[in-house]
C-alpha positions as CSV (number, residue, x, y, z in Angstrom):
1,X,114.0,98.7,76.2
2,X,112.9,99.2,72.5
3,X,110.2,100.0,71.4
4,X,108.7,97.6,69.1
5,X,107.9,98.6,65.3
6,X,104.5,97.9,63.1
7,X,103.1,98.4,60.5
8,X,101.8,102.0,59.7
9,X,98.1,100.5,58.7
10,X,98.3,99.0,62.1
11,X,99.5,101.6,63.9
12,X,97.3,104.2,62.1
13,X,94.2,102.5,63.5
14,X,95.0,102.5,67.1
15,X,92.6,103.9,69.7
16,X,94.4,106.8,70.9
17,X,92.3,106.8,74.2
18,X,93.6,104.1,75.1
19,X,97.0,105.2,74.4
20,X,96.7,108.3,76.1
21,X,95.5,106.4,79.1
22,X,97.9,103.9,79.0
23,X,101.0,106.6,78.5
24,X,99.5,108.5,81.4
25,X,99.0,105.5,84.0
26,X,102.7,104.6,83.5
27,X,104.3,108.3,83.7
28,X,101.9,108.8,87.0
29,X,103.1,104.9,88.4
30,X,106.7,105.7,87.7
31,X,106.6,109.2,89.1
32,X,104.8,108.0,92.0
33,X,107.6,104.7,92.2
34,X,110.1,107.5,92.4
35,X,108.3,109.8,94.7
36,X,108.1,106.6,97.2
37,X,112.1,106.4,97.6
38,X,111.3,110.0,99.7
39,X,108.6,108.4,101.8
40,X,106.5,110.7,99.5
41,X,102.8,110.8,98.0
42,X,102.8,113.1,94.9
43,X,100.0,115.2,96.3
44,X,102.6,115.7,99.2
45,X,105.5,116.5,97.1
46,X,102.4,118.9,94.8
47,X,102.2,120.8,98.4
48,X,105.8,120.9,99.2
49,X,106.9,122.3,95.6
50,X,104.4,125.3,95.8
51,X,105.5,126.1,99.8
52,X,108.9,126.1,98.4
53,X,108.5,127.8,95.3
54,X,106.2,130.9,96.9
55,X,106.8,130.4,100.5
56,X,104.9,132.6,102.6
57,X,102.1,132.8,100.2
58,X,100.3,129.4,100.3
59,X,98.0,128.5,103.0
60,X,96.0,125.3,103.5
61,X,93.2,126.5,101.9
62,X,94.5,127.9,98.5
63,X,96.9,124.8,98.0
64,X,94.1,122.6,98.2
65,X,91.5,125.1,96.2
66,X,94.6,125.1,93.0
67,X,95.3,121.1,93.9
68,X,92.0,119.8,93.6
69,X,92.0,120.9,90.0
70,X,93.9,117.6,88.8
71,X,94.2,115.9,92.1
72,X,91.8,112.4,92.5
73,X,88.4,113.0,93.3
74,X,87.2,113.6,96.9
75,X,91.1,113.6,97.8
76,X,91.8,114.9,101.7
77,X,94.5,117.6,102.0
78,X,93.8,117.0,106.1
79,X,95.8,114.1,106.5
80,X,98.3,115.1,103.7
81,X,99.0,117.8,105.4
82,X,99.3,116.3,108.9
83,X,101.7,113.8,107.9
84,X,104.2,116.7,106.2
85,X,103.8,118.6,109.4
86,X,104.5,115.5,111.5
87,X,107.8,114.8,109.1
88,X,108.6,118.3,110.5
89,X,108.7,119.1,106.8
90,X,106.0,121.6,106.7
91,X,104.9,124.6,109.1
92,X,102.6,127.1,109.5
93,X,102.5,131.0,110.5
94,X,100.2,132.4,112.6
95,X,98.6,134.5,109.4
96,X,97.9,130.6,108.1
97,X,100.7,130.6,105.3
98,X,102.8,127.4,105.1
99,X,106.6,127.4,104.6
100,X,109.0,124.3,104.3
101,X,111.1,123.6,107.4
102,X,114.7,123.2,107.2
103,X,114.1,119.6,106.8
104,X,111.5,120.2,104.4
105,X,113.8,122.4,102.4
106,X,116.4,119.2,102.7
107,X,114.1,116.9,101.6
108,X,112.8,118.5,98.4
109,X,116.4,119.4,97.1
110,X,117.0,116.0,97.7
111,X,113.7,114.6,96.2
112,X,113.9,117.6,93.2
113,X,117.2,115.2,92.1
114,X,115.4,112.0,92.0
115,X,112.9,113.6,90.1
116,X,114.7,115.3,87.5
117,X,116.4,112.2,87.0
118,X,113.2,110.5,86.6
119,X,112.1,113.1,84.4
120,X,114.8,112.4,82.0
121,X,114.1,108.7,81.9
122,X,110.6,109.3,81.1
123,X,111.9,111.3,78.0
124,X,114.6,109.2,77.0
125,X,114.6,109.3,73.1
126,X,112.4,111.3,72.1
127,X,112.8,114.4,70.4
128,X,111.7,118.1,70.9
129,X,109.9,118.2,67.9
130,X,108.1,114.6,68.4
131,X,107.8,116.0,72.0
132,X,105.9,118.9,70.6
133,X,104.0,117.2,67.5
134,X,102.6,114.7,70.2
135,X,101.4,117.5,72.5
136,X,99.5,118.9,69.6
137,X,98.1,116.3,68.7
138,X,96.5,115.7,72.0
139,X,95.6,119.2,72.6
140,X,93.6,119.4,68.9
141,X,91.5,115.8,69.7
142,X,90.9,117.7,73.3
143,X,90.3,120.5,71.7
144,X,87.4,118.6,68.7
145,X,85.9,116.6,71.7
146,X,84.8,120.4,73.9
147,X,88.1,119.6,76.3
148,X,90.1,122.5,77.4
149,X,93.1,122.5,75.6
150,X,94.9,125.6,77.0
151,X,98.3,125.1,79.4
152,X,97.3,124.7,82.9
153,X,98.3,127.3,84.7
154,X,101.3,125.8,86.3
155,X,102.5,125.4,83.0
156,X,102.2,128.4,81.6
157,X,105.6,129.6,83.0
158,X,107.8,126.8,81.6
159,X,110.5,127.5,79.1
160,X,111.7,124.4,78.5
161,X,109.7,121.9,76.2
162,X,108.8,118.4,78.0
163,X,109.3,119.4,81.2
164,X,106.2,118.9,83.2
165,X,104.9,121.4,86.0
166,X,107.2,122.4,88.7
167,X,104.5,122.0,91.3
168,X,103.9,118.4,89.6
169,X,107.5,117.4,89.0
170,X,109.6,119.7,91.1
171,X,111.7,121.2,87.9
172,X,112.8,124.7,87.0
173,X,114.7,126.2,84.9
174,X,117.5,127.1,87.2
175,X,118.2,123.0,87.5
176,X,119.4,122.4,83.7
């Protein structure tokens, strides 16, 4: 698809709410359209890339505490996580820590492709430095409106530029 040119005057008086809005409802739909091929919500596939980035150090409670941070409002980790441990995807120690099954382990390699792929799409054609000029952008009108415009914390350990979170989007450096 290509993306259709105006005018700069036209362009220049754009709302960028809505544009933000808009560019985030269709990143979230198609990461959600890919996360679906897995039988997979993205606050399920949130859970199962911090279990199998730190397993052993997550428990119900502390996912959901660090989740609910971005997740929707009034979201349930109950059910979310009684359908990852009925998948047999998901267990549980005795201290309360969760840890990916060998199944679980399975399905996220397998999911971590689809979304890596789907993570290149999603930056098709665009640069690093219109990757990073865009970001700035949108962190200095957060930033002149009282937002927070720091990196979220599961950011703040990414090296490479446009990829999102690893608990989000399943990437890590070790995968390019």
């Amino acid at each position: 698809m290509t993306v259709k040119d105006y005018p700069t005057e036209e362009l220049a008086r754009q709302p960028i709410g809505y544009w933000a809005g808009v560019a985030h409802q269709a990143v979230v739909a198609y990461t959600k359209r890919t996360l679906e091929k897995e039988q997979l919500t993205q606050p399920q596939w949130w859970v199962v890339n911090l279990v199998g980035e730190s397993p052993g150090t997550w428990t119900r409670d502390t996912i959901a505490e660090q989740l609910s941070l971005f997740a929707d409002p009034g979201l349930s980790f109950t059910p979310l996580y009684a359908q990852l441990f009925s998948r047999g995807w998901l267990d549980e120690s005795a201290d309360g820590t969760l840890h990916l099954t060998e199944e679980g382990t399975t399905g996220l390699a397998r999911t971590h492709t689809r979304v890596v792929r789907a993570n290149a799409r999603i930056h098709e054609g665009i640069t690093e430095e219109e990757f990073l000029g865009a970001l700035a952008v949108l962190r200095r009108m957060i930033d002149n409106t009282g937002g927070d415009s720091d990196v979220p914390w599961w950011a703040s350990d990414l090296e490479l530029v446009g990829q999102a979170s690893p608990y989000l989007m399943g990437l890590h450096e070790r995968d390019l």
